[in-house]
C-alpha positions in Angstrom: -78.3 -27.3 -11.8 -76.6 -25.9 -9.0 -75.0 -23.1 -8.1 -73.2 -23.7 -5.0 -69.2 -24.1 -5.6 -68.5 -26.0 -2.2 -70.7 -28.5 -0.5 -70.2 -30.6 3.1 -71.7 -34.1 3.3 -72.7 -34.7 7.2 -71.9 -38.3 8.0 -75.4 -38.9 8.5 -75.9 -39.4 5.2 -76.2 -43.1 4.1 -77.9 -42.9 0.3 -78.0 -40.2 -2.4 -80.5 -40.9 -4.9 -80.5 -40.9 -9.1 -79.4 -37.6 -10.4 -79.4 -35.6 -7.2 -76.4 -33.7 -8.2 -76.7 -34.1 -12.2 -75.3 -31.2 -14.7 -73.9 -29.7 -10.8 -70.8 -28.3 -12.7 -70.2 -25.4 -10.7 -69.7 -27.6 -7.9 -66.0 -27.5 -7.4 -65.4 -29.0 -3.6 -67.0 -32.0 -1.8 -66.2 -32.4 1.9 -66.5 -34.6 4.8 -65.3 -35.7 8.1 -64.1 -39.1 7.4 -63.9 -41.5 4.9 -65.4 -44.6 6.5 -68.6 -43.0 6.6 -68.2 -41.9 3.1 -67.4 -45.5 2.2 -70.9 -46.6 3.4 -73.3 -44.5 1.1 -75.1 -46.0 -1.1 -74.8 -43.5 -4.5 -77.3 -43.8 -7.5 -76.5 -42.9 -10.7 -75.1 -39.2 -10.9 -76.0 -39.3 -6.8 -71.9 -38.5 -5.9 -71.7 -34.7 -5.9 -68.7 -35.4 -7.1 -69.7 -36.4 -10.3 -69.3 -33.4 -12.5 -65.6 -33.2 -11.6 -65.1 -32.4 -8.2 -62.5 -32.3 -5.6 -62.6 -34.4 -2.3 -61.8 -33.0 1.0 -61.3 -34.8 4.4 -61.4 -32.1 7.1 -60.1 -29.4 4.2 -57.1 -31.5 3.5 -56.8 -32.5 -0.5 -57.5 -36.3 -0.9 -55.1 -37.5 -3.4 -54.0 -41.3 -2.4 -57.2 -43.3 -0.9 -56.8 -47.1 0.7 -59.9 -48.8 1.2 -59.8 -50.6 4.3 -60.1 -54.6 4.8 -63.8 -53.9 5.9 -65.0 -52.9 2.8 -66.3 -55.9 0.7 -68.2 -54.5 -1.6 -66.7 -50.5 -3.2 -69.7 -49.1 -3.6 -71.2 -48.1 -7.2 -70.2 -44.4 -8.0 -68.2 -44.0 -4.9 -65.9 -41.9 -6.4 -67.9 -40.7 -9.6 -66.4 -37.6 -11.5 -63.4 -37.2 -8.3 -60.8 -35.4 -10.2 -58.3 -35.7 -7.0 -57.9 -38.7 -6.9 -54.6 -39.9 -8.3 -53.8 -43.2 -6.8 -56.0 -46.4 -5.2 -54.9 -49.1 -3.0 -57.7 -51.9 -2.4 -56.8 -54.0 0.4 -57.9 -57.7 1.0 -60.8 -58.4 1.9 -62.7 -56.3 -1.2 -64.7 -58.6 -3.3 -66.4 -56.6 -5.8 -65.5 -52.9 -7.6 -69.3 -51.7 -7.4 -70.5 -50.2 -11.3 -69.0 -46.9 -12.0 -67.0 -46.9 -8.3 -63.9 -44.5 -10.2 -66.1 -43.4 -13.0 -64.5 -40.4 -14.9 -61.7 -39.8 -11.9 -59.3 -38.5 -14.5 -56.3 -38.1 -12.4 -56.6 -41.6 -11.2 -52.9 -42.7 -12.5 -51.8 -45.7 -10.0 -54.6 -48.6 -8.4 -53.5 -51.8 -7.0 -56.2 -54.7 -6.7 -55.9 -57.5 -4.8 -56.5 -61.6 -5.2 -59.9 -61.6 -3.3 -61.4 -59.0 -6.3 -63.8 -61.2 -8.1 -65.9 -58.8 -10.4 -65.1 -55.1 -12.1 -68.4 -54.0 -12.8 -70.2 -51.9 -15.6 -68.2 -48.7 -15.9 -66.0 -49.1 -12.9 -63.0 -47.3 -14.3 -65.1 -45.1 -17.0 -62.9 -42.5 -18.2 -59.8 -42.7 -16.0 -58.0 -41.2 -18.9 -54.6 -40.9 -16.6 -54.7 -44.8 -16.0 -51.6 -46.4 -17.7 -51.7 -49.6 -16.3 -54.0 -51.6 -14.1 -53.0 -55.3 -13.1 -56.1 -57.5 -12.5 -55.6 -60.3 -10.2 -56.1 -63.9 -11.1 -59.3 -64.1 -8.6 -61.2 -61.8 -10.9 -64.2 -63.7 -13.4 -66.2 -60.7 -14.1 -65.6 -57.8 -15.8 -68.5 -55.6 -17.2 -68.7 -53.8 -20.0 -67.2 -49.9 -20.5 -65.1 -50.9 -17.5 -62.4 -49.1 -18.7 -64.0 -47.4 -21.7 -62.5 -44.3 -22.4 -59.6 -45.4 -20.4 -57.1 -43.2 -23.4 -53.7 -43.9 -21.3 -54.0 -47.6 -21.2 -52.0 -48.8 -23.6 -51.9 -52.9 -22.1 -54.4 -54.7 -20.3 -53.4 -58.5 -19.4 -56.8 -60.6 -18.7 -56.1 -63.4 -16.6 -57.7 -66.9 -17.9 -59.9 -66.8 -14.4 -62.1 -64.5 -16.5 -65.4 -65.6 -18.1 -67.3 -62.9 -18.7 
């Protein structure tokens, strides 16, 4: 593993591959210029320094509360792996798809509001978000993947709309 505590992502940086930053759990701070380049990397599995439980940092301010703007279509898989900051979500329209593992283990994550446009939740996308308590899914969704919300230990009610096939 690592040992660095604090690590800057250059917005260069469009892919982090499988296990780049794996077992990294001295890794503490993640930070970066701006989100809308961090929106467009493509992370692999355990890829997202974050993963191991990390904080994100926009130009050394805390992120706590993220929106994901109406250009996003796709959030990426493991966009916000293991981001213990984060405590709240607002997906605007224009999303289509919550990429596998997107808000995997982002434990603080207590508040996320998805809109009709959201057609698929894939595999792991909320992965131990143990602070969720509720999470409405819009009527526009017909796909959600297995462990979505596994580990989910605060979510005490899920309605499943009927649009939902799989």
């Amino acid at each position: 593993g690592c040992r660095y505590q604090c690590i800057t992502i250059p917005e260069s940086v469009t892919s982090i591959g499988d296990s780049a930053f794996y077992n990294c759990s001295s890794l503490e701070k993640v930070c970066i210029s701006n989100l809308s380049a961090w929106y467009k990397i493509s992370f692999e599995s355990y890829g997202n320094p974050l993963c191991n439980g990390a904080n994100l940092y926009v130009n050394n301010e805390l992120v706590t509360d993220i929106v994901i703007p109406s250009d996003i279509t796709l959030v990426n898989p493991y966009l916000f792996h293991g981001c213990i900051s984060i405590r709240s979500v607002a997906i605007t329209e224009g999303v289509v798809s919550i990429g596998t593992g997107a808000f995997y283990g982002c434990s603080s994550l207590s508040s996320i509001t998805i809109p009709e446009g959201v057609t698929s939740m894939g595999y792991r996308a909320f992965r131990g978000c143990s602070s969720l308590t509720s999470i409405a899914i819009p009527e526009s969704v017909t796909s959600i993947e297995s462990s979505a919300f596994f580990g989910c230990s605060s979510l005490t009610c899920v309605n499943i709309p009927d649009s939902v096939v799989s």
